[in-house]
Backbone as XML, in Angstrom:
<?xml version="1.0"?>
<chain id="A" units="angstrom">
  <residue number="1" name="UNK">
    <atom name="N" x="4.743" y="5.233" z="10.058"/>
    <atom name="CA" x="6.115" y="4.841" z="9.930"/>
    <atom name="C" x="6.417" y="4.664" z="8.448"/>
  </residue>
  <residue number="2" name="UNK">
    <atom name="N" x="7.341" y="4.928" z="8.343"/>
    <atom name="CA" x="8.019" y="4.885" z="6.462"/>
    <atom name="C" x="9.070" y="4.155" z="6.694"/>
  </residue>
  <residue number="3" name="UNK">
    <atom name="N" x="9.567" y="3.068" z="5.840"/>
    <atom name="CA" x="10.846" y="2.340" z="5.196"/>
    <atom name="C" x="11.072" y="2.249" z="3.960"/>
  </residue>
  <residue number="4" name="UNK">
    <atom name="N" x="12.116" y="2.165" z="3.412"/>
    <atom name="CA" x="12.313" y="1.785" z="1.990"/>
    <atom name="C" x="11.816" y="0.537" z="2.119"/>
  </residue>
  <residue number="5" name="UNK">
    <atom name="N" x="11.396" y="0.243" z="0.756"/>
    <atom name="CA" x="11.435" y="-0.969" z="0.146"/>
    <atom name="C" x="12.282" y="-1.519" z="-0.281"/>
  </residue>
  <residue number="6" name="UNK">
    <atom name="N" x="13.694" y="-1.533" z="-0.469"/>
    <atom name="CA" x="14.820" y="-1.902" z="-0.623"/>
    <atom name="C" x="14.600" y="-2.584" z="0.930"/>
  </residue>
  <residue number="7" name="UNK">
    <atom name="N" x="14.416" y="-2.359" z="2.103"/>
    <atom name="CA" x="14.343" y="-3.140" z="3.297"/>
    <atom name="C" x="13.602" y="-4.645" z="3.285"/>
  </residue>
  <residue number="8" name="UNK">
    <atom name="N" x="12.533" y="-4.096" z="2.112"/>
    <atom name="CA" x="11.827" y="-6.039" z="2.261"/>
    <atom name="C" x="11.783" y="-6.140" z="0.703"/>
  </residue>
  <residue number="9" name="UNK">
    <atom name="N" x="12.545" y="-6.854" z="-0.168"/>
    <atom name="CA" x="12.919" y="-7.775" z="-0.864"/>
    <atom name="C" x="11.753" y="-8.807" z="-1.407"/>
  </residue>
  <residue number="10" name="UNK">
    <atom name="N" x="11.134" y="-8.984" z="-0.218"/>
    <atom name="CA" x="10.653" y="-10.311" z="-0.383"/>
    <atom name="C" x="8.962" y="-9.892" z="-0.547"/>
  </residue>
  <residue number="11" name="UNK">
    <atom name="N" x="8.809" y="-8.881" z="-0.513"/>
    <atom name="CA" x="7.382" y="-8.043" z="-0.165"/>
    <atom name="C" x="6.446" y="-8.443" z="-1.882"/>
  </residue>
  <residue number="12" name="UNK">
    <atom name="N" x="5.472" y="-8.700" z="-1.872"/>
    <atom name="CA" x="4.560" y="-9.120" z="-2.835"/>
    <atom name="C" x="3.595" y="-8.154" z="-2.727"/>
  </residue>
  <residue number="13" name="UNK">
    <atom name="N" x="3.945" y="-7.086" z="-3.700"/>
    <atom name="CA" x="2.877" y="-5.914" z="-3.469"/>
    <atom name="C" x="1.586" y="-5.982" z="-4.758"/>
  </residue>
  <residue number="14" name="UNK">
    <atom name="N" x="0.359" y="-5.784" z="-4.487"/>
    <atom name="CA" x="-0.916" y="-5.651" z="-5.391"/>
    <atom name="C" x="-1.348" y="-4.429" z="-5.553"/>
  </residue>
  <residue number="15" name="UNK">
    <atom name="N" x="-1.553" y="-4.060" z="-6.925"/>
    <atom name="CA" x="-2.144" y="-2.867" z="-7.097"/>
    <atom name="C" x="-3.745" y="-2.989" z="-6.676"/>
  </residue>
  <residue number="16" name="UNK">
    <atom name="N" x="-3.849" y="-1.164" z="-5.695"/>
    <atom name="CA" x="-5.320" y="-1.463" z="-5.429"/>
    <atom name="C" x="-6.199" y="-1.271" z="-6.831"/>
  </residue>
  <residue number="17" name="UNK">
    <atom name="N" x="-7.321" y="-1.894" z="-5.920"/>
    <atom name="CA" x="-8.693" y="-1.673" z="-6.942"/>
    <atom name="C" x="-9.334" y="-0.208" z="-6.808"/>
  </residue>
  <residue number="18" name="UNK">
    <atom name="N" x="-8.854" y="0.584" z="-6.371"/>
    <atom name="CA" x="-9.336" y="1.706" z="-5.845"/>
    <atom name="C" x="-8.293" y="2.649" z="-7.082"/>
  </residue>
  <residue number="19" name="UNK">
    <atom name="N" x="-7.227" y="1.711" z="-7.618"/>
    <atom name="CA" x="-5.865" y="2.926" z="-8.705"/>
    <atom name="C" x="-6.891" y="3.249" z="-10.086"/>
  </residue>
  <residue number="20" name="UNK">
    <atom name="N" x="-6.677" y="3.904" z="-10.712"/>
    <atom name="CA" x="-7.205" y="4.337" z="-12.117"/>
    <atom name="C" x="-6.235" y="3.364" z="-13.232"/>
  </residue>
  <residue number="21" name="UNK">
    <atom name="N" x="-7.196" y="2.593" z="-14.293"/>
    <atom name="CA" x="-6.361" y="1.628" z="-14.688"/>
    <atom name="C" x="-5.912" y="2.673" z="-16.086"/>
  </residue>
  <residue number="22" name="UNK">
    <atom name="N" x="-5.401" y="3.953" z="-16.057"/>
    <atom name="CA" x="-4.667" y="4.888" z="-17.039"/>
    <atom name="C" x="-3.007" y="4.519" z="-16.239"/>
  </residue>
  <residue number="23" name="UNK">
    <atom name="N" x="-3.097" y="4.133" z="-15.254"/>
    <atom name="CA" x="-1.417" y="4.076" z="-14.575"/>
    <atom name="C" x="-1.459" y="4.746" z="-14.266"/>
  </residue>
  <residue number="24" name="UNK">
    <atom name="N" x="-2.174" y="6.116" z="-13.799"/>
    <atom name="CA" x="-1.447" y="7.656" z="-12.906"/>
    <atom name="C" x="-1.686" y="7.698" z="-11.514"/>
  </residue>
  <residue number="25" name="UNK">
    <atom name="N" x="-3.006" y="7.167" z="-10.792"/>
    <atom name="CA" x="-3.090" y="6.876" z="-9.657"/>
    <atom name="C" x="-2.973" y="5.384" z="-9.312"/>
  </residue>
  <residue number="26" name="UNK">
    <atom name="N" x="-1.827" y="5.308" z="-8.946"/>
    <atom name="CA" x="-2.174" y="3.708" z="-8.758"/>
    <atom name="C" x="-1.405" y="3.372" z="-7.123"/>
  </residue>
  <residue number="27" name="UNK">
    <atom name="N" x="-1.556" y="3.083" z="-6.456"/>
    <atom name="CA" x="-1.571" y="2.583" z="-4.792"/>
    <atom name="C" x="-1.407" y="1.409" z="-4.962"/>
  </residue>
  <residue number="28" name="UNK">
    <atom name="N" x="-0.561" y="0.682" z="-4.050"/>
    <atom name="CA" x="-0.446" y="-1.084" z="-4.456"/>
    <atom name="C" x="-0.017" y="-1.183" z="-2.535"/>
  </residue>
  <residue number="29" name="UNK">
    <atom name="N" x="-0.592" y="-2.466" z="-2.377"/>
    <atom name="CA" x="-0.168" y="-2.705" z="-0.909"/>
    <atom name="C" x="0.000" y="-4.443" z="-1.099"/>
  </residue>
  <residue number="30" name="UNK">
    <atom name="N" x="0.404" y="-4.683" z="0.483"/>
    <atom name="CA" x="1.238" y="-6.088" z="0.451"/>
    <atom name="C" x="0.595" y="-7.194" z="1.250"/>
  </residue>
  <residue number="31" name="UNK">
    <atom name="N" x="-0.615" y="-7.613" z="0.547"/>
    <atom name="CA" x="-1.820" y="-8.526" z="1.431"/>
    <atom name="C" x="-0.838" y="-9.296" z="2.126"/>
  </residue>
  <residue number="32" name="UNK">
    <atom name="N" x="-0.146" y="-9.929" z="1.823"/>
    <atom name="CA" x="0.558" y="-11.567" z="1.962"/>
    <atom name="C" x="1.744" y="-10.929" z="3.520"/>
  </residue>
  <residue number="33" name="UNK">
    <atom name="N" x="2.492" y="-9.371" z="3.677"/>
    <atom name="CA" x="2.532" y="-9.181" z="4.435"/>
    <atom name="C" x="1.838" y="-8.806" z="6.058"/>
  </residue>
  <residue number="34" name="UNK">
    <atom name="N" x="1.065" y="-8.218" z="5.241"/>
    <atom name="CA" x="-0.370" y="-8.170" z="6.438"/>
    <atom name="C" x="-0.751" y="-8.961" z="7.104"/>
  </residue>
  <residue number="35" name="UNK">
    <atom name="N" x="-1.119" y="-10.404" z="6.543"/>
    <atom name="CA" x="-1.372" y="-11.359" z="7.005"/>
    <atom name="C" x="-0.731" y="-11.925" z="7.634"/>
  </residue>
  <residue number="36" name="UNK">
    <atom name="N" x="0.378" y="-11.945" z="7.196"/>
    <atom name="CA" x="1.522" y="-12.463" z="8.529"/>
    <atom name="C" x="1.947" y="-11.351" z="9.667"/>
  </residue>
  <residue number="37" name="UNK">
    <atom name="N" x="1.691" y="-10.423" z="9.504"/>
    <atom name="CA" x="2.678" y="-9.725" z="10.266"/>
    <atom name="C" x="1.237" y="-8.739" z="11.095"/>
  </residue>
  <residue number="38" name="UNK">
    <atom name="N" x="0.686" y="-8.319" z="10.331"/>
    <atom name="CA" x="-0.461" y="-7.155" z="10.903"/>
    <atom name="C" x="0.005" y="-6.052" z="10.451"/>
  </residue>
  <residue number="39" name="UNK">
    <atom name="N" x="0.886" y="-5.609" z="10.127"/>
    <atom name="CA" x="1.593" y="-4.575" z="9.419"/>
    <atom name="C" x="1.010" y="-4.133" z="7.739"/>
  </residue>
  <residue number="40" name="UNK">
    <atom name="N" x="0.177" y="-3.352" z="7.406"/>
    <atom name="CA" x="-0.031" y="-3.075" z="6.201"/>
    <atom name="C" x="0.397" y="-1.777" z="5.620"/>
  </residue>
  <residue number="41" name="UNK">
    <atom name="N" x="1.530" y="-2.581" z="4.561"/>
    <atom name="CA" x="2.434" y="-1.969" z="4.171"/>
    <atom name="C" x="1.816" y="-1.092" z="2.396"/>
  </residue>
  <residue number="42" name="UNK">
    <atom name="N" x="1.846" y="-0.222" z="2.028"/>
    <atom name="CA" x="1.366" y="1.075" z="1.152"/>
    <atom name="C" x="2.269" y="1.617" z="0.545"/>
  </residue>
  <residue number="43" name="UNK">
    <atom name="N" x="2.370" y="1.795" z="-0.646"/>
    <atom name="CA" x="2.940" y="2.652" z="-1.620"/>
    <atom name="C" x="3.004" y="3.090" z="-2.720"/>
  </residue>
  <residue number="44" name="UNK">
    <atom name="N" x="3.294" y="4.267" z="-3.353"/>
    <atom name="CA" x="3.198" y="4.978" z="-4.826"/>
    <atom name="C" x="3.997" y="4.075" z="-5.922"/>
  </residue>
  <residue number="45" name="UNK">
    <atom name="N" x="2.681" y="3.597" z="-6.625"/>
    <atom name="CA" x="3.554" y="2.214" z="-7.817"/>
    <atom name="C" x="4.359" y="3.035" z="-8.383"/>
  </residue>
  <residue number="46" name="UNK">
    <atom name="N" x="3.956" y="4.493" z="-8.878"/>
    <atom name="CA" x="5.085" y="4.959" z="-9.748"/>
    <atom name="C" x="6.509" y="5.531" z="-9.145"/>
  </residue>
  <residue number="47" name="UNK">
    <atom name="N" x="6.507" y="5.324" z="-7.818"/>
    <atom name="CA" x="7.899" y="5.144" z="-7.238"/>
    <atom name="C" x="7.958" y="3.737" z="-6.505"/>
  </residue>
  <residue number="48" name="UNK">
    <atom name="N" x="8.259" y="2.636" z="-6.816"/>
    <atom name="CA" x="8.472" y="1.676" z="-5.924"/>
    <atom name="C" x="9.713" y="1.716" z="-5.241"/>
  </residue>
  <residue number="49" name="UNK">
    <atom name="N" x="10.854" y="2.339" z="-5.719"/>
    <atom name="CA" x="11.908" y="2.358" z="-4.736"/>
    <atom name="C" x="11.534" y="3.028" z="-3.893"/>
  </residue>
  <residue number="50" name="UNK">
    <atom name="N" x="11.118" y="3.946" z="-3.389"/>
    <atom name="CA" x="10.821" y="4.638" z="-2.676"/>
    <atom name="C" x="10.390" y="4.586" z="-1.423"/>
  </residue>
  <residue number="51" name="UNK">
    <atom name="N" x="10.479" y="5.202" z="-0.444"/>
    <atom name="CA" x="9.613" y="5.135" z="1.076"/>
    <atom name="C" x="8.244" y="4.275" z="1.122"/>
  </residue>
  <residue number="52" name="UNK">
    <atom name="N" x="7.434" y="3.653" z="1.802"/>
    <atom name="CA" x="6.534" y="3.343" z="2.162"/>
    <atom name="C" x="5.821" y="3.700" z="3.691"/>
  </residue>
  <residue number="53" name="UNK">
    <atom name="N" x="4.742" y="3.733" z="3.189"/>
    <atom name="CA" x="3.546" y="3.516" z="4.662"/>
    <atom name="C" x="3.624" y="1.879" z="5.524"/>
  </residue>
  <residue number="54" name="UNK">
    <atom name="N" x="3.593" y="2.370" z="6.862"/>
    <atom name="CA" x="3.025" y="1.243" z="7.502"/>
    <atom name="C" x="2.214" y="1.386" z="7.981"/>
  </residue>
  <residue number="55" name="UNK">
    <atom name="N" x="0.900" y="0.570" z="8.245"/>
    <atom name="CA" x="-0.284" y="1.004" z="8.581"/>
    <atom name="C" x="-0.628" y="0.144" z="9.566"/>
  </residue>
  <residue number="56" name="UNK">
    <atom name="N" x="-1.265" y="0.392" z="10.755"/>
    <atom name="CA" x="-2.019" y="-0.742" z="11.524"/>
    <atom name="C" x="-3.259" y="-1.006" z="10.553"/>
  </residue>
  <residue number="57" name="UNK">
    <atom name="N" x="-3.831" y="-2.180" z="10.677"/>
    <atom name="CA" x="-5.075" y="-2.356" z="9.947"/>
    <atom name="C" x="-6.005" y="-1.615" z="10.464"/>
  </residue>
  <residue number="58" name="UNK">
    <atom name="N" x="-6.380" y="-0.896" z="11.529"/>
    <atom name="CA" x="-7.127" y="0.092" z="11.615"/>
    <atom name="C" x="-6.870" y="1.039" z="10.769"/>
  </residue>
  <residue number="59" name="UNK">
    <atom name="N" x="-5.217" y="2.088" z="10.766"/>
    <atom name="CA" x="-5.915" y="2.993" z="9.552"/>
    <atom name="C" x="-5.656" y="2.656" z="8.132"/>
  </residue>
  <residue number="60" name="UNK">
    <atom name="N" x="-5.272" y="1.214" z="7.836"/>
    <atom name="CA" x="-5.388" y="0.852" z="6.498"/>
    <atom name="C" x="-7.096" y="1.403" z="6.342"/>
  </residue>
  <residue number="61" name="UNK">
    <atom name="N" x="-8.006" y="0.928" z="7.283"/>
    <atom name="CA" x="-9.410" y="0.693" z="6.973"/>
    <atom name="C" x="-10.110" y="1.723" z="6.779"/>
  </residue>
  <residue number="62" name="UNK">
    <atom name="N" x="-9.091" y="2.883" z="7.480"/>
    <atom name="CA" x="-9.719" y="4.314" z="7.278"/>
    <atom name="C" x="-9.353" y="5.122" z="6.192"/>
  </residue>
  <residue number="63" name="UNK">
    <atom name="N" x="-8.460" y="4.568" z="5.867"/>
    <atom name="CA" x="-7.586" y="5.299" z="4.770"/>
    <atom name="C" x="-8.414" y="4.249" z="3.240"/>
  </residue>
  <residue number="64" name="UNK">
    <atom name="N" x="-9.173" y="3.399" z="3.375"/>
    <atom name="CA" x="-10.204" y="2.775" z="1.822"/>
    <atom name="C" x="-11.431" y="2.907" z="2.103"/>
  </residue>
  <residue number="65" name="UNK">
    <atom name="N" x="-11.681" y="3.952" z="3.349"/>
    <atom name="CA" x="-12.860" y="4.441" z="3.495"/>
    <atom name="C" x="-12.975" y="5.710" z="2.639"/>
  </residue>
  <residue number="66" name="UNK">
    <atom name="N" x="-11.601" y="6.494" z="3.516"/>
    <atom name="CA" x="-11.177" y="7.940" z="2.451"/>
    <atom name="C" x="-11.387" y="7.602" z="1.036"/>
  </residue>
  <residue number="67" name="UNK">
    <atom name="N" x="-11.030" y="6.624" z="0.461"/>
    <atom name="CA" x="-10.696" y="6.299" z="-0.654"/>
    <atom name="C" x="-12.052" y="5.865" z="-1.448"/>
  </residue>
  <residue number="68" name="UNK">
    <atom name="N" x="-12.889" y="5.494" z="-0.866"/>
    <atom name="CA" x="-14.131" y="4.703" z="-1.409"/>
    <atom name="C" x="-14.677" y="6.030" z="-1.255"/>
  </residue>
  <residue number="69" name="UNK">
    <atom name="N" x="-14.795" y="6.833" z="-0.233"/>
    <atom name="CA" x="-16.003" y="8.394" z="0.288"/>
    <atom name="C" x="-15.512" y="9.563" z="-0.930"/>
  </residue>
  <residue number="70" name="UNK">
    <atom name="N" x="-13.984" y="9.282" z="-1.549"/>
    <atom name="CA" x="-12.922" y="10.546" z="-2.424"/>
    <atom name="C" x="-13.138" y="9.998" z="-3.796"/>
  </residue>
  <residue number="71" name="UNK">
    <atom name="N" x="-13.280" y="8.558" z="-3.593"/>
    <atom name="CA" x="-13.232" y="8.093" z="-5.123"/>
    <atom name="C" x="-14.111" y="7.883" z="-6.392"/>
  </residue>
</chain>
């Protein structure tokens, strides 16, 4: 599922530890939503207006597996 981020306002997003600290790959997601909601929310820092991922925490888990197995 995709939403803008213009939809949550209130969203406290972290860049992952998995981004390249040059700024070109960088992925940021929204612990503090997750936790409340189960919903883990994903997106391209260098577009933050932009669309986002919603993820069940299952494929959040598969998708920093990709990421740990690619990276």
């Amino acid at each position: 599922m995709t939403t803008t981020n213009r939809d949550l306002p209130s969203v406290t997003w972290v860049k992952s530890s998995y981004s390249n600290g040059e700024g070109a790959e960088c992925v940021e997601w929204a612990p503090e939503h997750a936790a409340l909601t189960g919903e883990v929310l994903v997106r391209d820092s260098k577009t933050p207006h932009a669309r986002h991922l919603t993820l069940t925490s299952e494929s959040f888990a598969g998708l920093v597996s990709l990421a740990k197995a690619h990276g």
